[in-house]
C-alpha positions in Angstrom: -16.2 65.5 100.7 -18.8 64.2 103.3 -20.9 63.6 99.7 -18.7 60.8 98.6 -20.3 57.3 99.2 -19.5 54.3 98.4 -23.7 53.6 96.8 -22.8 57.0 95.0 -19.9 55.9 93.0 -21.2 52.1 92.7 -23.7 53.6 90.4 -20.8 56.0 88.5 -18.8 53.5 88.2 -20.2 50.1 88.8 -16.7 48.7 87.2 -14.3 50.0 89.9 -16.5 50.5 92.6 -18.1 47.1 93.0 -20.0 46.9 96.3 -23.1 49.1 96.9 -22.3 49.5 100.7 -19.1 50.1 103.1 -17.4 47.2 104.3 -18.9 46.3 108.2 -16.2 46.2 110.6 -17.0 42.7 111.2 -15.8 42.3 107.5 -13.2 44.7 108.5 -12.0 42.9 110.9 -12.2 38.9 109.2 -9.8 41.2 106.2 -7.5 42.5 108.8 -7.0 39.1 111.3 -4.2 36.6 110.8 -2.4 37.9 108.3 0.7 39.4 110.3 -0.4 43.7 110.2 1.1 44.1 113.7 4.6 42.5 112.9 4.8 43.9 109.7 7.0 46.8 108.2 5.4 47.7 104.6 1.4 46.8 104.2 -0.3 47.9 100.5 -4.2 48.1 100.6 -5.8 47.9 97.1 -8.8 49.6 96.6 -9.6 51.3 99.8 -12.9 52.9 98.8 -13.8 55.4 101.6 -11.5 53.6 104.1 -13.8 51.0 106.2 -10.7 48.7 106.5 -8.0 51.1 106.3 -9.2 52.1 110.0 -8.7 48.4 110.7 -5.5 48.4 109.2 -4.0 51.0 111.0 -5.5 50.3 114.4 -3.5 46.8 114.5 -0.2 48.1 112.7 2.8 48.9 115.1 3.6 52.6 115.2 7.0 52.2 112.2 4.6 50.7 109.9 3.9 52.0 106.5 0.7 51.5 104.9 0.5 52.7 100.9 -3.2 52.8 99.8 -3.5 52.5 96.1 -7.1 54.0 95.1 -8.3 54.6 91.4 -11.2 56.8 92.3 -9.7 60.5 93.0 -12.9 60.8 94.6 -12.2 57.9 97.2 -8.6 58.9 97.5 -9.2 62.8 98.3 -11.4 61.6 101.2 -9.2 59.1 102.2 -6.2 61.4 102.7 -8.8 63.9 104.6 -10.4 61.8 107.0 -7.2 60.1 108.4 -4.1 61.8 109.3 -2.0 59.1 109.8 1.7 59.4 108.8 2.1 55.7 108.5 -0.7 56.7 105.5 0.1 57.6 101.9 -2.9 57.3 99.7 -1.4 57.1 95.7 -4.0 57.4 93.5 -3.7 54.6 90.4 -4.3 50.9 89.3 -3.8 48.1 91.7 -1.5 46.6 89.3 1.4 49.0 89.6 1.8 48.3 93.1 5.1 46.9 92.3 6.2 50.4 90.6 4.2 52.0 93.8 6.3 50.6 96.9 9.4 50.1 95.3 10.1 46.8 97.6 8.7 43.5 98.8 5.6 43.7 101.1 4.5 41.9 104.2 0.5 42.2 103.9 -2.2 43.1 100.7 -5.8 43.6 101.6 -7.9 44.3 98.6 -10.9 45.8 98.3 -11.1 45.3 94.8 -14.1 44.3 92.5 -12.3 41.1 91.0 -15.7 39.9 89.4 -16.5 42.6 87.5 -12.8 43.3 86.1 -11.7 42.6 82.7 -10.1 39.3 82.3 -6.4 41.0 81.3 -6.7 42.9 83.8 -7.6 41.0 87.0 -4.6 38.3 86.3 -2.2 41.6 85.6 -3.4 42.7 89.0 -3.4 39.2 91.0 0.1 38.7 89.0 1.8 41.8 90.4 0.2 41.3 94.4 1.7 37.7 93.7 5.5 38.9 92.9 5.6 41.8 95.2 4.2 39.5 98.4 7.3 38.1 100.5 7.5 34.9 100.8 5.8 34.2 104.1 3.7 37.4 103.4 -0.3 37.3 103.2 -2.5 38.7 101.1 -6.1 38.9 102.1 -9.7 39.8 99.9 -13.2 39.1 100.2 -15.9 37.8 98.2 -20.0 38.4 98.2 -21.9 35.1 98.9 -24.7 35.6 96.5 -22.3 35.7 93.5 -19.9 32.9 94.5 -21.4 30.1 92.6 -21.3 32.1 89.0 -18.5 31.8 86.7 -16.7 35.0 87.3 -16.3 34.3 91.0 -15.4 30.9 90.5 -12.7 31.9 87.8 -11.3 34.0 90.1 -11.5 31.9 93.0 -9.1 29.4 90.9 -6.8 32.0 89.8 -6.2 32.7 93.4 -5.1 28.7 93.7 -2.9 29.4 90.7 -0.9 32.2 91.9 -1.2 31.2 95.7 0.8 27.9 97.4 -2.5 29.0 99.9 -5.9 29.8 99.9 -8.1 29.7 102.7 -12.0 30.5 102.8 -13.0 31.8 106.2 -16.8 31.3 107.8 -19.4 33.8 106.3 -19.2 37.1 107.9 -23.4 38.2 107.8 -23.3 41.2 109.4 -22.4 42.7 106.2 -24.3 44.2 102.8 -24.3 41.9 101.2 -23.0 38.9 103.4 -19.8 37.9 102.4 -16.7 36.0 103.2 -12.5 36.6 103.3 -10.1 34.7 101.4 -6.3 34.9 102.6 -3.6 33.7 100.5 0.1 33.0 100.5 3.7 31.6 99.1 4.4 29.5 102.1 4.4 28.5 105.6 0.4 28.1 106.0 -2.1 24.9 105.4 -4.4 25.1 103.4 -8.1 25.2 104.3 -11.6 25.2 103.0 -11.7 26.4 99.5 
């Protein structure tokens, strides 16, 4: 399993993979602040690649806590479920857009790890869609975005589909200790201002 890398299966699958490097934990930690892990009782991460924010995740979750990783790649997901044992962990292997069908309830926090850019159009709204109706009302859901590629017409697309399905988007500072540089959106129904978009 200690073959598995992210650059690996970027170039296997450039369509689901969607970064060419690990998240840093600086990145880690921009996805994982302010969004409520350590009061929460059900957390979903989307996309969890070889689990650079899943440590995050779990490190500031309260002991009760259940986090359901929902990974595509079997590949990503075997490793995943090897290198932590965690039981606040289960790692289900399928699309991001069943996460509904997945948890089975409402859900405090989603962090994505997901390549929204490169998705087809049907099915990055199916997916924004679902996070948006399983979210609680006062619950966050946090993503990131590359800096390079924010200006073309994919990102900005999905930049206003977030506004469209959110009541709140905020834009956080870039985070450049990363590859490449990149920045954190965090979204929500209610119950936080709005900020730099």
């Amino acid at each position: 399993m200690s073959g598995v890398s992210i650059t690996t299966q970027f170039f296997k699958h450039p369509l689901t993979t969607g970064a060419i490097a690990a998240s840093s934990p600086r990145l880690a930690r921009a996805m994982t602040r302010g969004i409520g892990l350590e009061t929460a009782s059900l957390v979903v991460e989307l996309g969890p690649g070889t689990g650079a924010i899943t440590r995050s995740i779990l490190r500031l979750m309260a002991p009760g806590t259940r986090l359901v990783a929902i990974e595509i790649n079997p590949e990503f997901a075997a490793r995943l479920e090897a290198a932590h044992r965690d039981d606040r962990l289960t790692v289900v292997r399928g699309a991001a857009s069943d996460v509904a069908t997945v948890t089975g309830e409402p859900v405090h926090a989603v962090v994505s790890g997901l390549p929204w850019t490169v998705m087809p159009e049907r099915q990055r709204h199916r997916t924004l869609e679902a996070v948006a109706q399983v979210l609680k009302p006062h619950g966050r859901f946090t993503t990131f975005a590359y800096c390079h590629a924010a200006w073309t017409p994919p990102a900005r697309r999905f930049a206003s589909e977030l506004r469209s399905h959110f009541a709140t988007v905020e834009r956080t500072a870039v985070v450049w200790p990363n590859l490449p540089p990149a920045f954190v959106y965090r979204a929500g129904h209610a119950g936080h201002q709005r900020a730099e978009r």
